[in-house]
N, C-alpha and C positions, 0 to 999 in steps of 0.2 A: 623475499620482499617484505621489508613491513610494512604495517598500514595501519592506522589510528583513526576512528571515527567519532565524532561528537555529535549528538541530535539533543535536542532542544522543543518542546513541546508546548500550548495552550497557555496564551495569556503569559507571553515571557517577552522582554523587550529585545530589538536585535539593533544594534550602533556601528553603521558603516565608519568602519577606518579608511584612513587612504590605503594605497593599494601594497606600498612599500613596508607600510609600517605594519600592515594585514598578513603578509606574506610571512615576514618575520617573525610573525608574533606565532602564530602559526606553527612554524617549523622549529623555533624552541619550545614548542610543547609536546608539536609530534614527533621528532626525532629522538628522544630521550625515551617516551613512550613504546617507541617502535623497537629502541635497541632493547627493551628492557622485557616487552614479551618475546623479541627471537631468540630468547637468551630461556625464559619462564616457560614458554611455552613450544610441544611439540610443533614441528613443520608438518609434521601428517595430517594435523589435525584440520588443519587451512585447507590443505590439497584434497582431503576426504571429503569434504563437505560445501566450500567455496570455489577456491582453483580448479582447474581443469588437468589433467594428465595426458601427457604423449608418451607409448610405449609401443616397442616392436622391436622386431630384428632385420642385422642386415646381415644381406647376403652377396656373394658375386652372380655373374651370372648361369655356372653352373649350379646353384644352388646351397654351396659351401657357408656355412657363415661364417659371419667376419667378427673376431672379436678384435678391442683394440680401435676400432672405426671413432673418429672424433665427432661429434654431434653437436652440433651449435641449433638452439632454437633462437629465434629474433622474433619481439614484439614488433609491429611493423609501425602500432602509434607510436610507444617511447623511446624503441633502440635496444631497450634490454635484452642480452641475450644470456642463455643460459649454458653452459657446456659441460655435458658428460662425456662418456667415452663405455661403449657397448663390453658387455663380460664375457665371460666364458665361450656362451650358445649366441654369441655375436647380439645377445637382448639388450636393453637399455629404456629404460625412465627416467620423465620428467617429470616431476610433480608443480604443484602449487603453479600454475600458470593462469594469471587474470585474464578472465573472457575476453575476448577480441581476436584479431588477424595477424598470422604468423607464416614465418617460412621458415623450413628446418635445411638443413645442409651437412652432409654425411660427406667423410673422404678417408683416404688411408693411404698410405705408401704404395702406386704402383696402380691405383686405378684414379678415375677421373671423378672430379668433386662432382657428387649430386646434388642439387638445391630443389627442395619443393615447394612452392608457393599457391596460394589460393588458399590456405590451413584458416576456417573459422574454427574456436572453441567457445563453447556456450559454459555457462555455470556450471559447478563439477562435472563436466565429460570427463568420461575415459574413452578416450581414443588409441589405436590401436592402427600403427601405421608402420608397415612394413616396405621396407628400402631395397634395393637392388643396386648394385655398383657398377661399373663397367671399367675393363681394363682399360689403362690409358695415365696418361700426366698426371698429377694430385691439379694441372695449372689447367688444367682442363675442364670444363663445365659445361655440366649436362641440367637444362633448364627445363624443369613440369609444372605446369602451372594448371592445377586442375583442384577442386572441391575433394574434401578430407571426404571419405568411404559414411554414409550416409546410415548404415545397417550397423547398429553396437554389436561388436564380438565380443566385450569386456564381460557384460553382465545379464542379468532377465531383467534389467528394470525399465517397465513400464512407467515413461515420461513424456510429458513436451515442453518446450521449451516459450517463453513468450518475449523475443527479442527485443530490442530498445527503438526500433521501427514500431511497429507495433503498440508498444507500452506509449509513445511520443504523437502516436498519431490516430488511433482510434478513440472517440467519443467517448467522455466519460461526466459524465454527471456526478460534480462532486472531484474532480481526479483524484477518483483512490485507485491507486495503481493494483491493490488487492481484487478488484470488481474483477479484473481481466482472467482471473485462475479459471473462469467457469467456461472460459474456450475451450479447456481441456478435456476430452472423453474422459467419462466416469467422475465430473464434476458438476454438482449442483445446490445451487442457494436455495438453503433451509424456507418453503412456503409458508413456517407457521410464525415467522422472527416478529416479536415484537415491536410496533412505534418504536425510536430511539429514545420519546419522551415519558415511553411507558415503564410502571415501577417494576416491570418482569426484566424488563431488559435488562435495569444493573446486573441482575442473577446469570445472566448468561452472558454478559459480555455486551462492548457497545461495539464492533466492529462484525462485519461482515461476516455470515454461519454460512460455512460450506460444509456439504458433504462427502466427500471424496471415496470412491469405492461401496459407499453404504455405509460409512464408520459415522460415528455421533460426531458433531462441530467439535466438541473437548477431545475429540482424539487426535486432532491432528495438531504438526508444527510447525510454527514458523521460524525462518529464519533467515536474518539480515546479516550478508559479511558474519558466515557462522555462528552469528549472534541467535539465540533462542527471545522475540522478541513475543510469544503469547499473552496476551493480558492476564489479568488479575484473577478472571473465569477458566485459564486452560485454551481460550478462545482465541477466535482471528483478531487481533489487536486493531486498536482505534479511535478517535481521539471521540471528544463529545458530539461532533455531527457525527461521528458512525465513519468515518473514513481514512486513510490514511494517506496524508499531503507526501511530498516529494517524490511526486512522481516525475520530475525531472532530475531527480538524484540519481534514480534507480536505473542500470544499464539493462538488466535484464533479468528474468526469472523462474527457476522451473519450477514443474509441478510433478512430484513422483508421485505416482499413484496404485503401485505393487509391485512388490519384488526388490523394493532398496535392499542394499546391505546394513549392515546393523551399525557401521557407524555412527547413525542417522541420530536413533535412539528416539526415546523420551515420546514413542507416538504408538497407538496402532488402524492408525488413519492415515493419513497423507502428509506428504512432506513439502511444503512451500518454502524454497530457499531462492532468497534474491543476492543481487551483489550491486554494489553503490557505482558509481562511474569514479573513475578518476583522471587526473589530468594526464596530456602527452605531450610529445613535445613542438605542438601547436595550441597557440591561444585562441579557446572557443567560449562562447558566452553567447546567451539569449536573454530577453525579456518579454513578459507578458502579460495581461491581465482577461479572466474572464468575466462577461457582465451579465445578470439574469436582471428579468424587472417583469412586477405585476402585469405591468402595459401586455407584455408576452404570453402569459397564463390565462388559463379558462376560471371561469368563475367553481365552486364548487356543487354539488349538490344542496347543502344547506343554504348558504348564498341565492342562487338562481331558485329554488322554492319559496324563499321568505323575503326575496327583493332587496336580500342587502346589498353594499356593495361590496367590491369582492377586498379581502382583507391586503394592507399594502404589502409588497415583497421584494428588495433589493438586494441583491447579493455583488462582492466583488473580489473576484482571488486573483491575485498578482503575485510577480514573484521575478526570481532570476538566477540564474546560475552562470558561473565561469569556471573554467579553468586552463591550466597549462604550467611550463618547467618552471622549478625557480632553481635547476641548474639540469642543464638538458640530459639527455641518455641517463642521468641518475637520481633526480628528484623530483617531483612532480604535488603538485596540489587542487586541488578543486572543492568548490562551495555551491551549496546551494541556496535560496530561501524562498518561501512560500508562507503569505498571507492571506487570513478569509476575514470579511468583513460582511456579516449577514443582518439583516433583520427582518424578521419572517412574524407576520401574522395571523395569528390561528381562530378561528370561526369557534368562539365557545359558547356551551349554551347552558344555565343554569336554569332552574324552576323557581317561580316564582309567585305572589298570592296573584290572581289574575283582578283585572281593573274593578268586576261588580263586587271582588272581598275587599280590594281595598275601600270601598264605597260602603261597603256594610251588608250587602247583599249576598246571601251564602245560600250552597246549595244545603236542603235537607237531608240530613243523615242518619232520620229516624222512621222508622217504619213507620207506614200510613202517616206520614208528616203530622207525629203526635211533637207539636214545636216545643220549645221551653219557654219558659212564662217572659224571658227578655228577650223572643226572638219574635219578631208578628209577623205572620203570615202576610204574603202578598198574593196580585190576582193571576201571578207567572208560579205552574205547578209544581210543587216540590223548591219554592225560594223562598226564604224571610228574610225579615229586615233588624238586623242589629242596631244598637248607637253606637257608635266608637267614641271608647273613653277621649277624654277631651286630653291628657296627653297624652296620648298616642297619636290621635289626628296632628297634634304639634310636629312629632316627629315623622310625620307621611307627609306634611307640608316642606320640610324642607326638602325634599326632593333627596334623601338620602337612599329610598327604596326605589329599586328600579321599578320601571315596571314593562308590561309585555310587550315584545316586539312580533309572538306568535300571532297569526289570524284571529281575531274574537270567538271564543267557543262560549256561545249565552251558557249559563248554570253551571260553570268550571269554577271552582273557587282556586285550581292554581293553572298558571301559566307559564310558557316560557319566554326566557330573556336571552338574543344572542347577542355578542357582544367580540370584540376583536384584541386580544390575546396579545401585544407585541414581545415577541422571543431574538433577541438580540445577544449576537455570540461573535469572540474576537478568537481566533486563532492564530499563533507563528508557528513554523517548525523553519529550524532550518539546521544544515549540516555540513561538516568543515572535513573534508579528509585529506592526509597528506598521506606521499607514497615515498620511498626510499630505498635504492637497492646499495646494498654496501659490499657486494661483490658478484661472481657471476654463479657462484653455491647460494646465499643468502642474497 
């Protein structure tokens, strides 16, 4: 199957087309694309890392195996089916198969067709599913409908999985679909990560520092539809709030956390690979928007001490996705987008000369208030009195110097001034994928 993805990130403009003219546009970009890396690129390399694998043997019911057995997989969204035909020791693989719900069906000359259904597979499974035949009609059909064997016999790799229930439906502040890794045992966000507005943070990345097994944030990887998307630090990628939008793109994602194979590569920390949704051969689509506002929020500590009020804060993320065929059982398309629309107030506090320096009134800074001959002692202990140059007091008159909004501390010659910070940020992301299968090998 090929598959083409485009994302699009911070401050980029996105123009609804109609839907005809979306579609098309679309699929002469992505199908030319699609034939040209099945063509450039290994299929192992998708099925290692992205797809999912079905492998086993069949056997009759004395235990003989059956080589020669036909093996049909069926996506149950799109229709696609895949067909091999079992080897020697009656074994047989399927590689590269996109997450979702499947039923496999095995037959041979002389016994009766098996069909199993219930088959989920998650992002890169290997699964491992062994068949039993029974003698009988090839017209004959023996129906199971039962959950794929829950215990990996493929491999030792310690994983979990974080399903599209899950990712669609727990709370997320922010919806970065990346928050969610920390479900995982043996996963934990870094306690010491900088503000996103702090100058440490470029150095280490602006998205989400998880720890995985004990390895440092830069050891590990991510990865989107096989894509290696780390940022610029080695780190969990992220846009300028620190998050990572389409989380309504994302079908699902695991989390290896020891014992991958070495396909993986490029880490010695943990392995975060997701896989984007694509369309089937039903049209689905959603909209939404989420709304935060001051009105909601506690006032801070600086705020509620100094009696300000509390600084304004509005955020709004909307968005939507659809998809489905633009020609059934064989091509499929889906889009997402997602917009943030924030403006956040930050409680700043600078220092500043306090009201009796701008007055002339300074505390002494000379032992035993031995004063200087232009300061005159007053009958308040440890103050003098200045003159302020007469331009200078011009420019105190314009009200260009703040001045303090701190409690009055009598004989402080500096004070401070808070004041309200507005941090205003536009984000799009969005993402266009099309899918194509151009036979039942490819």
């Amino acid at each position: 199957m090929g598959h083409v993805g485009v994302g699009l990130k911070n401050r980029e403009e996105f123009e609804i087309m109609d839907h005809s003219k979306f579609r098309w546009v679309c699929l002469s970009i992505a199908l030319p694309l699609a034939l040209l890396l099945s063509f450039c690129l290994p299929a192992v390399v998708s099925a290692q890392v992205v797809g999912a694998t079905i492998s086993g043997t069949v056997t009759d019911t004395s235990g003989s195996k059956m080589p020669g057995t036909a093996i049909v997989v069926t996506n149950v969204g799109t229709g696609i089916m895949t067909n091999v035909v079992t080897q020697g020791e009656g074994a047989f693989t399927v590689p590269n198969l996109q997450p979702g719900n499947y039923e496999i069906s095995a037959s041979a000359k002389g016994f009766s067709t098996l069909v199993r259904r219930g088959i989920t597979l998650t992002v890169g499974q290997e699964l491992i599913l062994n068949l039993s035949l029974q003698v009988g009609s090839v017209n004959e059909q023996v129906t199971v409908t039962a959950e794929a064997p829950t215990v990996n016999l493929a491999n030792a790799t310690i994983s979990g999985v974080i399903e599209n229930r899950t990712v669609q439906e727990l709370p997320l502040n922010g919806r970065s679909w990346t928050d969610l890794a920390v479900l995982q045992p043996g996963v934990h966000q870094s306690q010491n990560q900088p503000p996103i507005t702090a100058s440490d943070r470029v150095k280490r990345g602006l998205g989400l520092e998880l720890t995985i097994s004990g390895a440092r944030p830069q050891q590990n990887n991510y990865l989107l539809d096989g894509v290696n998307i780390n940022d610029y630090a080695n780190a969990g990628p992220g846009s300028v709030l620190g998050g990572n939008l389409g989380t309504d793109a994302v079908a699902e994602f695991a989390v290896l956390t020891t014992n991958y194979s070495a396909e993986y590569g490029r880490t010695s920390g943990g392995v975060i690979t997701a896989t984007t949704k694509s369309g089937t051969n039903d049209f689905h689509g959603s909209a939404y928007e989420f709304f935060r506002n001051a009105a909601l929020d506690a006032a801070n500590f600086f705020d509620n001490a100094n009696g300000n009020p509390k600084p304004p804060f509005r955020q709004n993320q909307f968005g939507a996705s659809a998809g489905g065929p633009i020609k059934k059982d064989n091509t499929f398309i889906f889009g997402d987008y997602e917009g943030v629309r924030r403006t956040l107030g930050l409680t700043t506090i600078s220092n500043v000369p306090s009201t009796d320096a701008l007055n002339g009134l300074l505390t002494s800074e000379f032992a035993n208030d031995q004063f200087p001959s232009n300061c005159i002692a007053t009958a308040v202990p440890h103050q003098c009195q200045v003159t302020i140059d007469p331009n200078t007091l011009k420019f105190l008159n314009t009200g260009l110097m703040p001045k303090q909004t701190s409690p009055y501390v009598p004989g402080d010659n500096s004070a401070q001034f808070f004041f309200t910070q507005l941090q205003r940020t536009a984000e799009n992301f969005f993402i266009i994928r099309a899918d194509h299968t151009f036979s039942a090998k490819d």
